[in-house]
Structure formats: C-alpha cells, structure tokens
N, C-alpha and C positions, 0 to 999 in steps of 0.2 A: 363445118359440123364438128362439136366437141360433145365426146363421150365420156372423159375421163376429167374429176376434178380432186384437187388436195383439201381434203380440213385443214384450216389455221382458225386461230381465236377468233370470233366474230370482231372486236374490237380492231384486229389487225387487217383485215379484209376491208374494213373500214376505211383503215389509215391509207391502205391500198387504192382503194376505192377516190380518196379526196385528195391523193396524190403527197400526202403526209410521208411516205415511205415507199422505196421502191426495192427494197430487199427483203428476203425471210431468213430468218435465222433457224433449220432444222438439225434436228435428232432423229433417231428413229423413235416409232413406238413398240409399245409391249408386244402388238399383235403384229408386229411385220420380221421377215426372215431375217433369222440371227438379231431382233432390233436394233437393225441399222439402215440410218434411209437412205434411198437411191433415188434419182432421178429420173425417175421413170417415163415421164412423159415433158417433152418441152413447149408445148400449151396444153392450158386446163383452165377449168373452172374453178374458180375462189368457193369453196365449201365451206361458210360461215359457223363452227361451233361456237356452243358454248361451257362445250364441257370442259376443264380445269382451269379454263377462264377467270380470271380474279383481279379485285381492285389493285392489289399487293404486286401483280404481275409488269404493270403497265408502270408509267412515268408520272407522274405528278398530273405536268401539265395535260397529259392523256385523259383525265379521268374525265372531265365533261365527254370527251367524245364515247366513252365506255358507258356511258351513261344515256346518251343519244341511242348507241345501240342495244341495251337492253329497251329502250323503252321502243324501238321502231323491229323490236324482235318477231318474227312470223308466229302463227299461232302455231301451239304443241302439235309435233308429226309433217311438220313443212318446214321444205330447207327452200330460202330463194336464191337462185343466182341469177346477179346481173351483173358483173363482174368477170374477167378471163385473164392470167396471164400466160406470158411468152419468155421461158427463161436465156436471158440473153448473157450470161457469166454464171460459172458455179468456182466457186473456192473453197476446197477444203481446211479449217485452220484446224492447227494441231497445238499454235503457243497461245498458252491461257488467257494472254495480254491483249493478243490482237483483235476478238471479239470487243472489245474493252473502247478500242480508236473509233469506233462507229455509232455512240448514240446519235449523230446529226442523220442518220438514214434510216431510224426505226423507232419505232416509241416503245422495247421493251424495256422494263426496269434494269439497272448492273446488277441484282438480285438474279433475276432470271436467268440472263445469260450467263451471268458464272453457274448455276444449277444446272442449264442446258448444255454447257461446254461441260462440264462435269460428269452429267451421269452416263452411266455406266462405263464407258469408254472415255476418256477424253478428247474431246475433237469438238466441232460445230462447221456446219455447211452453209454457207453464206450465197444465198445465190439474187444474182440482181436480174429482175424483173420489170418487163414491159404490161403494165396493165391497162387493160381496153373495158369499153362501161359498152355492155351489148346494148344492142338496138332496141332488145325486146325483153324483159325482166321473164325469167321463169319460176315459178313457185311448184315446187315437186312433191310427191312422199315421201318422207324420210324412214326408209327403209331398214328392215331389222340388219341387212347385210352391209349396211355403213353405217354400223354401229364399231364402236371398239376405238381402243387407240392404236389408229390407225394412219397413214399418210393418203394412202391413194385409195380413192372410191372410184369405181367403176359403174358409169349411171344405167338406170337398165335402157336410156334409149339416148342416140343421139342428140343434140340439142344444136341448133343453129347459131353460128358468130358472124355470118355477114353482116355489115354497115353497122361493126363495131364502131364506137371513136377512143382513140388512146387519149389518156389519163393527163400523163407529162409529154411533153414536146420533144423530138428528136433531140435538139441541145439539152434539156432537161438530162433525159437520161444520157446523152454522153458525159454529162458532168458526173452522174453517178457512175457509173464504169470507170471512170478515169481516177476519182476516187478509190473507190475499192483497190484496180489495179495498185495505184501508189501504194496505198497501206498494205493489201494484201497479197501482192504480187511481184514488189518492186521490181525482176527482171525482166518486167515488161516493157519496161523504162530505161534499160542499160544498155 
C-alpha cells in the first residue's frame, strides 16, 4: 500500500513509465520548506502533472511522446496512477557540469537542466529509480490540497502496489546505477 506520491511532468512519468528514463532530476518547489527538496519518501506514486510542462522543456526526440501524453490526458479534476517508484540512489550535484554528462538517462532539454541546477540555489538531486506499472491503474480526484508547486502529495487514502511488474530488468537498472556512480560518484570506484 502506497499513500504518498511525487508530481513530475506528465511527459516524464511517461518516459518512466516506457522505461525511456530511469532518473529525476529535482529542485525544490515554491511551496515546500525553505524550497528545497527532500527525500521524503523512498516509494511513491508517479503523480503525473501538467503544470509548467512545456514543448521547450523536453528534448527534440521527446516530443512525440509529449504529445502521446497530452492527448491520452485524464479528463479535468482526475489524476491517474498507474505507475510507482522505488528510489534506489540519490546524488546530490553541486558542479554545474555534472548534470550536463547524463542526457542518455532522461529526456529533459540542457535548457532545463541548467535552469533547474540554477535556481535559487545551485545544486540538482539526481536520484535513480526503480519503476513498477501497478497491477491496477487508479484514477483519483485531484484534490484542492495537491495543488501548488509542490514535490510530495499525500493521497487522502492508501492505494494498493501488490503484483506490480518493474519497468527495466535488474541488469537494466544496475547499468543505470553504475552509470551515475562513475559520473557522479567516482569514489565508489576507488
């Protein structure tokens, strides 16, 4: 049982979803303490927005699939998840560059991520994720109090993840991990 899910771009939920990408790139938002994000939960549910969502955001090759997902969008006041992950690495980057070594794991534009590692503070939280397609799609109300830019929604009921199936293959994601480590970790390797 999963109660608690994070907003990311519908678009990236997506990429999540077809095994396109198996990291997020966060910030905090406006409305979270000191906006700076935290970790707060190490499974949740992919909460699909579409708010600051944008063609300009994504990668080229991205945009059919941004385009997939506004048109297969839930109707207005419904969020669906069918979608969870499992954070299985978090890296803090602090050099402006290192965001930079990673388009092969994410489809956001090097627009965004310099923007992202940019504001307010300089930093970016790279965390690699294990993503599982539940067994049972849920379509919810979307609620006045998961509104905001925000990271973490707290759903008003539990929601069931048994006879999930995962996205990428155990080798899959150790290739991603191993990745990350090299670039963003190297003393994992010493």
């Amino acid at each position: 049982m999963l109660k608690y899910a994070l907003k990311e771009w519908a678009v990236v939920c997506q990429a999540l979803a077809e095994g396109r990408q198996a990291i997020l790139l966060r910030k905090g938002g406006i409305a979270e303490e000191a906006g700076a994000f935290r970790v707060e939960q190490k499974r949740f549910w992919l909460y699909p927005t579409f708010l600051h969502q944008q063609n300009t955001g994504i990668k080229e090759d991205a945009r059919p699939l941004l385009e997939k997902t506004v048109a297969e969008r839930p109707p207005v006041g419904t969020v669906r998840l069918s979608h969870f992950a499992e954070v299985t690495g978090i890296y803090h980057v602090k050099d402006s560059w290192l965001p930079h070594m990673l388009p092969h794991l994410h489809i956001l534009s090097e627009e965004t991520v310099s923007q992202r590692f940019a504001y307010r503070q300089p930093g970016l939280f790279v965390l690699s994720v294990c993503v599982y397609r539940s067994k049972d799609v849920y379509e919810i109300p979307e609620l006045a109090r998961y509104d905001g830019c925000r990271s973490w929604v707290e759903l008003e009921k539990e929601l069931p993840a048994d006879g999930a199936t995962p996205v990428l293959t155990d080798e899959e994601m150790h290739d991603v991990r191993e990745s990350l480590d090299l670039l963003l970790n190297p003393t994992a390797f010493a």
